[in-house]
N, C-alpha and C positions, 0 to 999 in steps of 0.2 A: 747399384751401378747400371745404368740405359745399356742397354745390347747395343746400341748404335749412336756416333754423333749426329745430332739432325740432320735432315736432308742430304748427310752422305750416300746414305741408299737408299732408291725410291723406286718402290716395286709397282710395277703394272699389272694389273689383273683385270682378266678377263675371259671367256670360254673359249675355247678352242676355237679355232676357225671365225674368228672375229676379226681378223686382221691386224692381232697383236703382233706378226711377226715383220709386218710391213711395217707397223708404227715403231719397232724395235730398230729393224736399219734405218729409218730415219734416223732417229734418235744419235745410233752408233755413226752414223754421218760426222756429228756436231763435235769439233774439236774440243770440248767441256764436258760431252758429255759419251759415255758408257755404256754400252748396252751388251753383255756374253751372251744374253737368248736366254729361253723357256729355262727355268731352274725348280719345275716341282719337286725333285726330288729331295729338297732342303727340307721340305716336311710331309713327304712322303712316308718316308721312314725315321718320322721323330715322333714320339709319342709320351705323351705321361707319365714319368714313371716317379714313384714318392718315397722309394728308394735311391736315386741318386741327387748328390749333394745338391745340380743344379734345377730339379725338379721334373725333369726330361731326359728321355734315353735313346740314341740311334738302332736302330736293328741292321746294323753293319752287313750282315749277307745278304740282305734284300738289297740294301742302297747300294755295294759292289756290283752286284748285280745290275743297276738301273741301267740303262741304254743309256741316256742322257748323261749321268752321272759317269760314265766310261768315256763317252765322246767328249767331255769338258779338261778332263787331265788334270782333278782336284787331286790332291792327296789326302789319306787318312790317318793323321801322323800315329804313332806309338804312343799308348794311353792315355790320348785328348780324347773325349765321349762328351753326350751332353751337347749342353748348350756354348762349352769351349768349344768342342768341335764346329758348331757350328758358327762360332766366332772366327775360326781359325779358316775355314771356307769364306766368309767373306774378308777375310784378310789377304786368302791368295785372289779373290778375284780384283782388291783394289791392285792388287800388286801386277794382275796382269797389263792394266792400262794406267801409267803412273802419272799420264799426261790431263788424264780427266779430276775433276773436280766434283761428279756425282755419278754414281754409278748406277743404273736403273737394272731393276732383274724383274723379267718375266714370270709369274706366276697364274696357274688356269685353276688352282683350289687350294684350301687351306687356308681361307680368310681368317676362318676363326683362331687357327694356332698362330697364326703373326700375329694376330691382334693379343692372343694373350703373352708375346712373348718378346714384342716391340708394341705397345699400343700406341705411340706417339708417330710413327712410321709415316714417312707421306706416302698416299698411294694417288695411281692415274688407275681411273675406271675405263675402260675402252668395251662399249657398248656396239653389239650390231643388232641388224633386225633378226630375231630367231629364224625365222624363214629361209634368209639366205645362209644363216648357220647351217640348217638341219640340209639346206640342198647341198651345200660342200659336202658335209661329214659323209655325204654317202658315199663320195668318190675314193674318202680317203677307209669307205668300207665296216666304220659305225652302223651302219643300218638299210636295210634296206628300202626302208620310206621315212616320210621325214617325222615320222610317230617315232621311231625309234632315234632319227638320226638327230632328233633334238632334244634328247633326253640330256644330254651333257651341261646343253646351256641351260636349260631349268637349276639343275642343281647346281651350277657358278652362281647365277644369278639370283637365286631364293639363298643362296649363305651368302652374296653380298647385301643382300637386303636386310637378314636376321644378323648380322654383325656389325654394320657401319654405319645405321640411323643414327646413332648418339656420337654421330668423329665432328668435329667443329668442321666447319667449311673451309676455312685455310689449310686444311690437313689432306683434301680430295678435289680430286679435278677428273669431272667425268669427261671423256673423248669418245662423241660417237663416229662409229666407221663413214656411216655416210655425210657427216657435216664435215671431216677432212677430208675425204674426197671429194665434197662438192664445191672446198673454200679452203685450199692447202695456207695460204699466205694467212688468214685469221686465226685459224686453229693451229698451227704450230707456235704460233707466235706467243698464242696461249698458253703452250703448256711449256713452252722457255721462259715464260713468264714464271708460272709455278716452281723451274726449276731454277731460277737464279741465274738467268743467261739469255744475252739477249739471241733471236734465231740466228742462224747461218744460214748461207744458200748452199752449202755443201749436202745439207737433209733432202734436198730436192733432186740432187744426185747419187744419190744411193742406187740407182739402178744400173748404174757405172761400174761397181764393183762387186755385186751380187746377181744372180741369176733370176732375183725379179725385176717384172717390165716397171714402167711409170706407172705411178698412180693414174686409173682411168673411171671415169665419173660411169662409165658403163656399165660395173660393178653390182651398180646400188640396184634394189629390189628386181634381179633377174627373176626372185620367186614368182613373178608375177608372169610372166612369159614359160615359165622352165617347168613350173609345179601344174599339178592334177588341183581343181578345185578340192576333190576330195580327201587327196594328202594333204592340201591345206589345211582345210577344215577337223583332221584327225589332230591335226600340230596344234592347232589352237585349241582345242578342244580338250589336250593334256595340257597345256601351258596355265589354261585359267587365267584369273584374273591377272598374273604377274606380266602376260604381256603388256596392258595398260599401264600397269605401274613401272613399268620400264618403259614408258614414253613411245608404245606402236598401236597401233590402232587396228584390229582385227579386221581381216580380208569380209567375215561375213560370220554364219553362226557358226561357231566349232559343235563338233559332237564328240564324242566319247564310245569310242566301239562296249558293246556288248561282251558278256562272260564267251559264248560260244566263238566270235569274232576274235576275240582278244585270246584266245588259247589258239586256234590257227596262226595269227600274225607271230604268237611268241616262237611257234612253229619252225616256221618261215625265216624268223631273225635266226633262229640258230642253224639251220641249213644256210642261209649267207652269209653268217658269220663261219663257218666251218670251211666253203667252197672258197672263202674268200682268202681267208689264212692260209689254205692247203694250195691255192693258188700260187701265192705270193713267198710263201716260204717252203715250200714240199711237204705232201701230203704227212708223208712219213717221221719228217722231222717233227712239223705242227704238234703229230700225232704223239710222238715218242718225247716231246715234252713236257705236253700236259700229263703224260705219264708219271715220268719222271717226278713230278712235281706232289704228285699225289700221294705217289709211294715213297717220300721223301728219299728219295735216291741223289743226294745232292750234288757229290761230284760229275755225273751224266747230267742233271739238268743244270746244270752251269754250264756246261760243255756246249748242251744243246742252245743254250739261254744266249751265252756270245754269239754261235754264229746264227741268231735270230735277231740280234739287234746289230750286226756288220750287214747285214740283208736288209732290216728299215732302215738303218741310216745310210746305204748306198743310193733308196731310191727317195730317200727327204729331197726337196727343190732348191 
């Protein structure tokens, strides 16, 4: 039995800070079509298991747990596990908008367990230039330069590359961020195309009802004004040859820091990443739930765990 009728749900994938969440309120614009937002958690916490009947098992306290998973208001009925469970989550989400006809879910990893778990799936690839990735992720506090802050999109995009060369072409429709921003009428038109619908002008007003502005073509490669030649070159320099093969053309020659270098910068990332959390959530809290978590102290870091993700999801855009 297919986990899914075709093109009922068709997931988006792509790395963070790609402008999958723009392309998402477009999408939930279009009176056909669906979009509840980022849903890693689906297999997040689904993993292998050859002990139950459907060949995969949830880890219920992590997924209760998830941030996302708590802000969406799924339920986890009484002894659905598995891959029911997860039939049973995409049943309430068609159920929440009964008016649409496809429902598309955001996904930033885990290519490979969808593919082995729906292989016929349609997916939209939504590509950006790493550069202007790795300059975002710092703000949202990934890294301090964009060596570290672009580690995220390497590994989206090296598991789309090791998973979806052999998907037929009617199965993928890749979206890069800067060809919809530079040509909104052609490239949406496209991927309604994809989806069985013809565009709306209602996707073009998405900004009407959400806290982001209009698409603005000013977007596109701020790395080049915003970034250090030399965090450049550090970014490309990890990237390797995948940036080419994802269609961008390097700034000039990357390098590669040094053993002595590369133990400072790890340095460095973990004093920014400690200032930045103890910042943003209290030093003490940060503190007393990585605690908690170690000393498997569960009821305290659950405690702690909600009011750290009522704190990220207050200051989400």
């Amino acid at each position: 039995m297919p986990l899914m009728p075709p093109c009922e749900i068709v997931f988006i994938y792509g790395a963070l800070r790609s402008g999958t969440t723009l392309f998402r309120l477009m999408l939930d614009a279009h009176p056909q079509i669906a979009n509840p937002g980022e849903m890693d958690f689906l297999f997040d916490h689904l993993h292998p298991d050859d002990s139950h009947p459907t060949g995969w098992s949830y880890d219920l306290g992590t997924l209760q747990l998830d941030r996302i998973f708590q802000a969406k208001g799924l339920k986890v009925p009484d002894g659905v596990t598995g891959l029911d469970l997860l039939h049973t989550f995409f049943d309430q989400l068609r159920a929440q908008d009964q008016g649409a006809s496809v429902v598309t879910i955001n996904i930033h990893r885990h290519i490979d367990k969808l593919l082995q778990i729906a292989p016929n799936t349609k997916l939209i690839h939504v590509l950006r230039d790493p550069r202007d990735v790795a300059r975002s992720s710092i703000h949202m506090g990934w890294g301090y330069n964009l060596f570290f802050a672009g580690k995220h999109w390497i590994e989206t995009e090296q598991s789309w590359q090791d998973n979806t060369g052999d998907l037929p072409s009617d199965q993928v429709l890749t979206l890069r961020y800067e060809d919809l921003l530079s040509d909104l009428d052609t490239h949406l038109n496209r991927v309604c195309q994809f989806l069985g619908h013809p565009m709306d002008p209602q996707m073009l007003r998405y900004h009407e009802t959400s806290t982001y502005a209009p698409p603005d073509p000013n977007l596109i490669a701020q790395w080049r004004s915003k970034c250090t030649a030399d965090d450049i070159a550090l970014l490309e320099g990890r990237i390797g040859p995948l940036l080419k093969q994802s269609g961008y053309q390097p700034n000039g020659a990357g390098r590669f820091p040094g053993a002595l270098e590369r133990r400072i910068m790890r340095l460095r990332q973990k004093r920014y990443h400690w200032m930045f959390n103890s910042r943003r959530f209290g030093f003490w809290r940060f503190l007393s739930a990585r605690l908690t978590r170690v000393l498997k102290l569960k009821r305290w870091h659950m405690h702690l765990q909600t009011q750290i993700n009522q704190i990220h999801q207050a200051q989400l855009k």
